[in-house]
C-alpha positions in Angstrom: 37.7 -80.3 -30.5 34.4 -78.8 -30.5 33.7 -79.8 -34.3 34.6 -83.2 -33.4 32.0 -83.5 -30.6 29.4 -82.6 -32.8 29.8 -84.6 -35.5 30.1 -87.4 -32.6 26.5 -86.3 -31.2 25.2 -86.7 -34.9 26.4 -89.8 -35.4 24.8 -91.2 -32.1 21.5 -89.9 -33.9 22.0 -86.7 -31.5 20.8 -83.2 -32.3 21.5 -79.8 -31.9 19.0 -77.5 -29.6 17.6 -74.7 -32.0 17.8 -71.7 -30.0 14.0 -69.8 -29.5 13.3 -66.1 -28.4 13.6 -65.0 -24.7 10.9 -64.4 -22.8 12.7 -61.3 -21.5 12.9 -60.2 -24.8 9.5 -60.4 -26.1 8.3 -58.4 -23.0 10.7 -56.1 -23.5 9.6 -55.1 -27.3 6.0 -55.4 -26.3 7.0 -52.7 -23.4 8.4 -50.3 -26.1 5.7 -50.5 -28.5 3.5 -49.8 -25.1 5.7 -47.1 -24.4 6.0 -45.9 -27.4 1.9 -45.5 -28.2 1.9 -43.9 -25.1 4.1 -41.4 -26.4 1.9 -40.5 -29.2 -0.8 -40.2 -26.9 0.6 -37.6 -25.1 1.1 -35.7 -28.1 -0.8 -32.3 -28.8 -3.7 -32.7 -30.9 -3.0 -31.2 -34.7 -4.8 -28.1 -34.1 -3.4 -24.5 -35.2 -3.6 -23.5 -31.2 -2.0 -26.4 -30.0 0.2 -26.3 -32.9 1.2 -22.8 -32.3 -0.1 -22.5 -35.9 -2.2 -19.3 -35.6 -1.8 -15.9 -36.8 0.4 -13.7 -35.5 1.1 -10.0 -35.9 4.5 -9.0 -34.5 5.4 -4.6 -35.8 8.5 -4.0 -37.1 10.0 -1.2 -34.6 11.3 1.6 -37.4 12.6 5.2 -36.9 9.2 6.2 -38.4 7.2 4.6 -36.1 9.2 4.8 -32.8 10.4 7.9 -33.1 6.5 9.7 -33.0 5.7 7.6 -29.8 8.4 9.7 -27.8 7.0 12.9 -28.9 3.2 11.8 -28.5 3.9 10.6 -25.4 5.4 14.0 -24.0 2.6 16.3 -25.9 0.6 14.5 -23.8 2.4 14.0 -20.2 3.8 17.6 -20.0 0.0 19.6 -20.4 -1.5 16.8 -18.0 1.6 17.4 -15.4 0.8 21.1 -15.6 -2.7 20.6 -15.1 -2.2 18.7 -12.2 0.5 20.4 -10.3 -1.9 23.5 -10.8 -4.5 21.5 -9.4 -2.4 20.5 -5.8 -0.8 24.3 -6.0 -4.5 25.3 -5.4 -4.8 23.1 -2.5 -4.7 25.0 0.8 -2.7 23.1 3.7 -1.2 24.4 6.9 1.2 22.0 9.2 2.0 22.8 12.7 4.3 20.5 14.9 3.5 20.3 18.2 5.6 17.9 18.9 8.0 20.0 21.6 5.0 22.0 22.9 4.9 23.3 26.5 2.2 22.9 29.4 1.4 26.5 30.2 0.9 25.3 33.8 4.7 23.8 34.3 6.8 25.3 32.1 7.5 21.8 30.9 7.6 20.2 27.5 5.3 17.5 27.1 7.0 15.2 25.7 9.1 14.7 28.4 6.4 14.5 30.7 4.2 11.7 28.6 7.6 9.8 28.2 8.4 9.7 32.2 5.2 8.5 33.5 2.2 6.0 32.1 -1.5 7.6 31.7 0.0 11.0 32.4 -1.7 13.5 30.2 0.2 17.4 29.3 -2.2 19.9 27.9 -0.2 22.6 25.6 -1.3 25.4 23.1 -0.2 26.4 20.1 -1.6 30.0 18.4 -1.4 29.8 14.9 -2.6 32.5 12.3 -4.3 31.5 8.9 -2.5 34.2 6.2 -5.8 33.4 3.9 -9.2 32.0 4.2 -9.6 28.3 3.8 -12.6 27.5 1.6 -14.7 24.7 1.0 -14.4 21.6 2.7 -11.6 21.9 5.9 -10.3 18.4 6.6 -8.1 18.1 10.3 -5.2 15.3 10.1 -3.1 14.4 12.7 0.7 13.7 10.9 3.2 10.8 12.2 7.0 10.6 11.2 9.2 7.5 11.5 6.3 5.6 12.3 6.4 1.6 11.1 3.3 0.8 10.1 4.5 -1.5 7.9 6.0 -3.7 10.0 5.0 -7.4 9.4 4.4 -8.1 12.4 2.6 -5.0 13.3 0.4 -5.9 10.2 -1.1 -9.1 11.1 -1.1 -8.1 15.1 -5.1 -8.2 14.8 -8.3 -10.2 14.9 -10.4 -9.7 12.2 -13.1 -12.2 13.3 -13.3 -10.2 16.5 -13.4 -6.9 14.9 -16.6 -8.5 13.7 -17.8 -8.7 16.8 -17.4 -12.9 17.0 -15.7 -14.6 19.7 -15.2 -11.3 22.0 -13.7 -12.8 24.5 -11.5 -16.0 22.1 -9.0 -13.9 20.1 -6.6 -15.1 17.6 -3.3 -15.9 18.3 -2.2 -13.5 15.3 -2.5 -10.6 18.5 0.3 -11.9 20.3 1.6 -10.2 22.5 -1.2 -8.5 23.3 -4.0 -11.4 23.6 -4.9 -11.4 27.1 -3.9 -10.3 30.1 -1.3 -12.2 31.8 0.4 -13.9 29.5 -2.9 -15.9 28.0 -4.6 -16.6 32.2 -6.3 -13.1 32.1 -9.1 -12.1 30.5 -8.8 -11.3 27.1 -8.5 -7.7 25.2 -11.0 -6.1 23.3 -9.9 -5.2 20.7 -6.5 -7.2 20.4 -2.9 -6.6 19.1 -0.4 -4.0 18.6 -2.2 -1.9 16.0 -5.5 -1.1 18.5 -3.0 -1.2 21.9 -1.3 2.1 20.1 -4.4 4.0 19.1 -3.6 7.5 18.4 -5.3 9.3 21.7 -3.9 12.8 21.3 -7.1 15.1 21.0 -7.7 18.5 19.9 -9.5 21.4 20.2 -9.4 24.1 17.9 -10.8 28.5 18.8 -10.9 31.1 16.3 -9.8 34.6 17.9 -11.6 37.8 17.2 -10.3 41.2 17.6 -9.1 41.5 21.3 -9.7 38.3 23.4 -13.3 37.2 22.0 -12.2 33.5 20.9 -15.0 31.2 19.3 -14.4 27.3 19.0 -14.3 25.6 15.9 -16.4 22.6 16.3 -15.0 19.4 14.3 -17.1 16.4 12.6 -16.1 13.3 13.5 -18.6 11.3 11.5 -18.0 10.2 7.4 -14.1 9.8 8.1 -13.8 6.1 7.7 -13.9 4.2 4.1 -17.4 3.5 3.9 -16.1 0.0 2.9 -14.1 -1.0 6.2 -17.5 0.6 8.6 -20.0 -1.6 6.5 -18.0 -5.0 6.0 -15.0 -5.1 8.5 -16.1 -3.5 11.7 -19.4 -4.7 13.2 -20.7 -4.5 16.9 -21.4 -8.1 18.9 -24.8 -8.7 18.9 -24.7 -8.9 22.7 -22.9 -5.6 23.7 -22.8 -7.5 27.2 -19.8 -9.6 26.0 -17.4 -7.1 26.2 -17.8 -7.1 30.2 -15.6 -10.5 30.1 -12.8 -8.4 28.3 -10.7 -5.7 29.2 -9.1 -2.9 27.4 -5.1 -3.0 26.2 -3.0 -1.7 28.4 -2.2 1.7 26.3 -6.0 2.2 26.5 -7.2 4.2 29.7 -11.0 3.6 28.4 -12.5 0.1 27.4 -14.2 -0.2 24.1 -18.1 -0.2 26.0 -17.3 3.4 26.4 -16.5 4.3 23.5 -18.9 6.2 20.9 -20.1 3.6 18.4 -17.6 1.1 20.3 -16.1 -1.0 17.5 -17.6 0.9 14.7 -16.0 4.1 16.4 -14.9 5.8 13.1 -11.3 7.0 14.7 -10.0 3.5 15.3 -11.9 2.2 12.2 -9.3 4.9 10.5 -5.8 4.1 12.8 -6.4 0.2 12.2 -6.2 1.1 8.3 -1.8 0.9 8.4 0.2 3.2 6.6 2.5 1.8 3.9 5.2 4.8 4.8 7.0 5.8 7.5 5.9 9.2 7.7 2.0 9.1 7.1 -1.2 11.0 8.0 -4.7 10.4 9.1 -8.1 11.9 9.0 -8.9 13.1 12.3 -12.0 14.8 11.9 -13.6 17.6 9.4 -14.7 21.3 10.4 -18.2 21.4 10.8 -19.6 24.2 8.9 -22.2 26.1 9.7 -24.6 28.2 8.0 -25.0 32.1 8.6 -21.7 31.1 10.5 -18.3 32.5 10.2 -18.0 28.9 9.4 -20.0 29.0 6.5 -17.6 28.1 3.9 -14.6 27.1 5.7 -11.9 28.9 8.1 -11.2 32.3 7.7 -7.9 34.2 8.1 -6.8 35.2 11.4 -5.1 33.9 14.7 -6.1 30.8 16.2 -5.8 29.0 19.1 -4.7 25.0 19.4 -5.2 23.2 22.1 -3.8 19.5 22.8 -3.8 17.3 25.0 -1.0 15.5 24.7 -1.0 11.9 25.6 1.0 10.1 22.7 4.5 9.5 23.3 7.0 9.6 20.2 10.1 10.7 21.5 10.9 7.1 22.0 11.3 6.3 18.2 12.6 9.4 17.3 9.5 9.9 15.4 7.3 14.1 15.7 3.5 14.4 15.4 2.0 17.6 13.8 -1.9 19.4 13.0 -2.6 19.7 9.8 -5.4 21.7 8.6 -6.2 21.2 4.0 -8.4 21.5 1.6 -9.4 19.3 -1.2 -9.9 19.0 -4.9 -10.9 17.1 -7.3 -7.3 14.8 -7.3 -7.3 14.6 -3.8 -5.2 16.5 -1.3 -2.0 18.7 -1.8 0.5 16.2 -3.2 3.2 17.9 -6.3 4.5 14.5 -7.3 1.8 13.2 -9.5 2.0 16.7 -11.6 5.9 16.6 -11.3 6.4 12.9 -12.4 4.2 13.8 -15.0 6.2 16.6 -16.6 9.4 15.2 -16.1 8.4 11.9 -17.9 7.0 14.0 -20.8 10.2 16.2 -20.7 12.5 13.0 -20.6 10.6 12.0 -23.9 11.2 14.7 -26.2 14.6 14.6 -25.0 15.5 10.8 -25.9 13.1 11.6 -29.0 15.2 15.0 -30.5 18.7 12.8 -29.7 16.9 9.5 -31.5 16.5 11.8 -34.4 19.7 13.7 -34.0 21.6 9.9 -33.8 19.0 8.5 -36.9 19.9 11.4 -39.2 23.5 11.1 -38.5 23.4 6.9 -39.3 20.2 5.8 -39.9 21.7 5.5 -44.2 25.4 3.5 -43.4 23.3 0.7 -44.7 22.9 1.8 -48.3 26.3 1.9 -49.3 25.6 -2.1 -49.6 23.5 -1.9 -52.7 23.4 -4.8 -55.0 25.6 -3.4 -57.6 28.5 -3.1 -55.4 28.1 -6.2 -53.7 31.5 -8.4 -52.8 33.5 -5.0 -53.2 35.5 -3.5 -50.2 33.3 -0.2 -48.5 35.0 2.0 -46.1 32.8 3.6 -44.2 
């Protein structure tokens, strides 16, 4: 039927449409040439960097060359660990917890008595005898354990911009709890936050005992404790001292910050508000001042001495202990074994793997030559 209506139409002079291009579809091939010189835009230009077409040197890990690492690195390690652990071994250091210590007044342990009551303060002694003489440079620390320092939000409890000395009186929020008094409608605290509201406060003081009773005190530098660092570019003073009157110290504090030696730049806070990454950590409290033509010429010498504390710190509430600690120096530092110890044991641990390497190399490090070319498509048992 449809033939016949189209031979109808031609006969009535009709004729047939020819059919033309889409507009839809010229768009859409001028789209993909677009798209598809866009494409070659975005490809790398044909240089050996882009082209990933530079040299390269990548070794070729052998027995021969492998193996001599192991031993080079242990000749090397296990001297160096030895040199070192000799080093700390020569490092005087002497540790006494006080931690339990009694008030010679009461009878009573201090730590009972600092944890019962607020501001109370215990005063205890501990005698002590040196077995040797401590030469050179005597450093005292002050020793926590099971202390958090590390705590994030103990961290950031702090306001550096006021331990500048700008905006005194506006601290950060980043101190909360321990902004202002009040809850935020006191005045505020200077300084702010958890890390300055639980300043170390215990203090010391330190007699060397003659024959019979004749005792001598040990006098103890607290200047040149601080990273030099931290008291040049983190701690400064307001430049009107007079702006401290609007604060008032944190509640842990029984003395404001104007009272203070060297108030903000005081060298023992500028050391506490340095955090601990450890648990169980110690501080630089001060350094034996040595005299000349003094008995403390050239350090402590050995014999009985007498420590006195008062004891204001309370630990007993964290389970933590706080000790004296009285050490030299050299030139790695303090007493610490584990740099000379990690040392050797790496080196050891080296030659070991290295003589089994060998051992296992010698044994099969040839299987592979039984496929040589003349026996090739032939059955090996191995």
């Amino acid at each position: 039927m449809a033939n016949n209506s189209t031979e109808d139409d031609l006969a009535d002079g009709g004729h047939i449409p020819t059919v033309s291009p889409k507009p839809d579809a010229q768009n859409g091939s001028a789209n993909r040439s677009e798209s598809i010189e866009e494409e070659k835009s975005r490809k790398p230009g044909n240089t050996p960097f882009k082209q990933q077409r530079l040299p390269a040197w990548q070794p070729i890990l052998t027995a021969g060359t492998v193996l001599p690492m192991f031993f080079l690195v242990g000749i090397i390690f296990i001297p160096l660990g030895v040199v070192f652990l000799v080093t700390s071994n020569k490092v005087q250091e002497l540790v006494i917890d006080y931690t339990e210590c009694v008030d010679a007044d009461t009878g009573l342990r201090c730590m009972d008595a600092v944890t019962n009551a607020s501001f109370v303060s215990c005063k205890c002694a501990v005698e002590f005898e040196l077995q040797e003489d401590f030469k050179g440079q005597v450093y005292v620390y002050y020793r926590l354990s099971r202390y958090y320092q590390n705590h994030r939000r103990y961290v950031n409890s702090r306001d550096d911009l006021q331990l500048l000395g700008q905006s005194v009186d506006e601290p950060s929020d980043t101190c909360d709890p321990y902004t202002n008094e009040y809850n935020e409608t006191g005045p505020a605290y200077a300084p702010c936050g958890a890390i300055a509201n639980s300043l170390f406060n215990d203090t010391f003081f330190l007699q060397y005992r003659y024959t019979g009773d004749t005792k001598e005190a040990v006098e103890l530098d607290y200047s040149g404790i601080a990273w030099k660092s931290d008291v040049n570019a983190k701690f400064q003073n307001p430049d009107n001292p007079g702006d401290f009157n609007k604060t008032i110290s944190p509640p842990n504090w029984g003395t404001p910050i104007q009272e203070m030696p060297g108030m903000l730049q005081n060298e023992s806070f500028i050391v506490w508000m340095r955090t601990a990454a450890f648990p169980t950590f110690r501080k630089l409290h001060s350094k034996v001042l040595r005299k000349p033509n003094t008995v403390y010429d050239n350090g402590l010498s050995k014999g009985l001495y007498s420590l006195y504390v008062d004891y204001n710190y309370p630990v007993t509430g964290f389970g933590g202990t706080k000790s004296f600690v009285l050490s030299t120096t050299s030139w790695l530092g303090g007493k610490n074994n584990f740099l000379g110890v990690a040392y050797i044991v790496t080196g050891s641990l080296c030659i070991l793997f290295g003589i089994i390497f060998i051992l296992v190399h010698v044994k099969y490090g040839n299987r592979n030559s039984l496929l040589t070319p003349s026996n090739e498509g032939q059955h090996v048992v191995l």
